[in-house]
C-alpha positions as CSV (number, residue, x, y, z in Angstrom):
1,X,116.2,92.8,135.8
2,X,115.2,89.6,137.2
3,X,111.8,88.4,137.3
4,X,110.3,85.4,139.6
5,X,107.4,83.9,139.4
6,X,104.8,82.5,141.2
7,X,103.7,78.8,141.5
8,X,100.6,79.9,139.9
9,X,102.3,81.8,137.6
10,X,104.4,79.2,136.6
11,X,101.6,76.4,136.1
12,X,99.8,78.8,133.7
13,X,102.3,80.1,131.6
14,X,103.5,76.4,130.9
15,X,100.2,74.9,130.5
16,X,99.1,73.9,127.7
17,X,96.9,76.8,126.5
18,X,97.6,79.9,128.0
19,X,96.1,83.3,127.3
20,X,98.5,86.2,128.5
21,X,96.4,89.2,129.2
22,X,98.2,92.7,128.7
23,X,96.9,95.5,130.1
24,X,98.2,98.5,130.2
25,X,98.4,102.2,131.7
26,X,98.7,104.7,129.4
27,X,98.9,108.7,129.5
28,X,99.2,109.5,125.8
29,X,97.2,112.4,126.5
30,X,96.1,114.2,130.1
31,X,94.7,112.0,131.6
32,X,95.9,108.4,132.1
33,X,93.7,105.3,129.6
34,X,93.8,101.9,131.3
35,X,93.4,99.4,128.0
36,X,92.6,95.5,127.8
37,X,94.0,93.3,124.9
38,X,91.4,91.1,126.2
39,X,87.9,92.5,126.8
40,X,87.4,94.3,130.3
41,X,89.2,93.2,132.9
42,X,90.2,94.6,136.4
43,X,93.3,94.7,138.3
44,X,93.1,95.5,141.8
45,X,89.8,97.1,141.3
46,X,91.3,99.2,138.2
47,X,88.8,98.5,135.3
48,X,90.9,98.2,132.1
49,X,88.4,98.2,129.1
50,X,89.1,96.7,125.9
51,X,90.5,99.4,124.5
52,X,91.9,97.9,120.9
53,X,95.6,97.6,122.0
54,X,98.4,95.4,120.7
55,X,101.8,94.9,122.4
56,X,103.9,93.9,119.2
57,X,106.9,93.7,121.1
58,X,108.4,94.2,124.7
59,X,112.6,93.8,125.0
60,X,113.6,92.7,128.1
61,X,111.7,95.4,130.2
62,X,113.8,98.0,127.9
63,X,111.5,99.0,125.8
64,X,108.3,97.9,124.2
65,X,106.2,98.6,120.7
66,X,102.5,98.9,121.1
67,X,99.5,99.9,117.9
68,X,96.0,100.8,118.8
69,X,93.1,102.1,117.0
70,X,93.5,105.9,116.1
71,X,90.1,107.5,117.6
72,X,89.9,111.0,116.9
73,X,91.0,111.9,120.4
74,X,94.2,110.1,120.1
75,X,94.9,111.5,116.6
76,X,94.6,114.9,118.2
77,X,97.3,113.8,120.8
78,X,99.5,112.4,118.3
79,X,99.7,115.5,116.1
80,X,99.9,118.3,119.0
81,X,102.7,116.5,120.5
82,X,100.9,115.9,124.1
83,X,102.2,112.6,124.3
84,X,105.5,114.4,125.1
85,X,107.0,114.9,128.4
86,X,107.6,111.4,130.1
87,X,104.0,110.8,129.9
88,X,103.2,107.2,131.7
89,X,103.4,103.6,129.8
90,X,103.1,100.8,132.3
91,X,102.8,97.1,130.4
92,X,101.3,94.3,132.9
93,X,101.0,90.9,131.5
94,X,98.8,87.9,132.9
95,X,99.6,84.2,132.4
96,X,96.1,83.6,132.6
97,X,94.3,80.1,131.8
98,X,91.5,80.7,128.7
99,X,88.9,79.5,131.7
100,X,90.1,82.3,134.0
101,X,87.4,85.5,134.8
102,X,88.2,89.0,134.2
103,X,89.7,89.8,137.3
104,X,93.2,89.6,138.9
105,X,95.2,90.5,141.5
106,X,98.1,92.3,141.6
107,X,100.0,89.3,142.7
108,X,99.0,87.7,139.5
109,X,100.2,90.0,137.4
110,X,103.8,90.8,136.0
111,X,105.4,94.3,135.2
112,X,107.0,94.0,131.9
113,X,107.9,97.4,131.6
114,X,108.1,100.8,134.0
115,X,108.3,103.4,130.8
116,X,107.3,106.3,129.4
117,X,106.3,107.3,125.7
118,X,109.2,107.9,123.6
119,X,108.1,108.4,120.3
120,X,103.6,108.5,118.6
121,X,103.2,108.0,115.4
122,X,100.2,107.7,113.4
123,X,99.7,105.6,109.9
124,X,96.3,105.0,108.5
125,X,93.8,104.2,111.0
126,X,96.1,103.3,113.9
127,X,99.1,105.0,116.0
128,X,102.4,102.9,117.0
129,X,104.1,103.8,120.1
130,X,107.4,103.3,121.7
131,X,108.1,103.3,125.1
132,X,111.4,103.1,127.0
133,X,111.8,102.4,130.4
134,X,111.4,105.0,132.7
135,X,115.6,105.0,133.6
136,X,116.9,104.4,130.6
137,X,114.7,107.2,128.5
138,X,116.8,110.2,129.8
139,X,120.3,108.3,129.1
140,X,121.6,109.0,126.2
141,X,124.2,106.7,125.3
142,X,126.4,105.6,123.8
143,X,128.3,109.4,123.6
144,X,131.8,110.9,123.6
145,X,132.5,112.8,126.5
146,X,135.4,115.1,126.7
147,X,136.8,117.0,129.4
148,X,138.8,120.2,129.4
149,X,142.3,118.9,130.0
150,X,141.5,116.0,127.1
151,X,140.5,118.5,124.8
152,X,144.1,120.7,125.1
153,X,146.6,117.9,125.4
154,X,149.7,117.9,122.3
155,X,149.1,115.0,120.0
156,X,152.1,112.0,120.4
157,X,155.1,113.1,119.0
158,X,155.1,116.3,120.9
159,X,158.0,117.4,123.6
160,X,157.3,119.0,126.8
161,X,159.8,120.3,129.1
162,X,159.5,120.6,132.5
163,X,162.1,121.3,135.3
164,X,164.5,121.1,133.2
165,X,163.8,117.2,131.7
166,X,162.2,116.9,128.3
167,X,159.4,115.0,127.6
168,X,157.9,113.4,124.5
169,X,154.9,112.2,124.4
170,X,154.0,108.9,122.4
171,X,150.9,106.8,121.7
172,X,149.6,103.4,123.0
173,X,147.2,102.7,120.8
């Protein structure tokens, strides 16, 4: 997926200093947490507080690797299993400037991954979750499919016959 950026965006993510901001949406539980990596900040009039959140890593907008601090809520989540069922993990970044206030636009912002929560776990006093884009969570590839007719055909070396001609079959591999 291509991304383009702004002329804004552009001048602050190759300035000197810049602070990306990450902020992201997530439903681990019922009802959706919008988290900061930064302090409080709003997006479009969303208020995303600083919620304790790291984005370790994000691939290419395939998938992405977050840990935040385990609060008893969240350990409840994680144990039941509520997280399950393409519950919501939207990633925003901000090239922001270290001068810049806590509010944005969503024209400043970036969409580094569309996803949902593929796997909760927790470890000591914090929970690490993958998310997978939202398309490519219900593929599961790569697999070996096999049709009906593939799965009767004679291996090579066998003879057919048919209207009166005789086949035999050989490999091409």
């Amino acid at each position: 997926m291509a991304k383009t950026l702004t002329s804004d965006q552009l001048d602050n993510v190759s300035a000197t200093s810049t602070r990306p901001v990450y902020l992201v949406q997530l439903q681990h539980g019922s009802a959706i947490e919008y988290l900061s990596s930064s302090g409080d900040v709003s997006l479009d009039g969303i208020v995303y507080s600083e919620g304790e959140i790291t984005v370790q890593a994000i691939e290419d907008s395939r998938r992405a690797t977050l840990s935040m601090m385990a609060t008893p809520a969240r350990l409840s989540e994680c144990i039941a299993g509520t997280w399950r069922g393409e519950k919501v993990c939207k990633v925003f970044v901000v090239p922001a400037t270290p001068d810049s206030a806590g509010a944005y636009v969503m024209s400043e912002a970036i969409l580094a991954l569309d996803g949902v929560i593929d796997d909760s776990k927790m470890s000591g006093l914090t929970i690490t979750i993958n998310a997978l884009h939202k398309y490519a969570a219900t593929r599961y590839t790569p697999r070996l499919n096999c049709s009906e007719l593939s799965a009767v055909i004679p291996p090579a070396g066998s003879a057919l016959s048919w209207q009166g001609y005789r086949y035999v079959l050989v490999s091409k591999i």
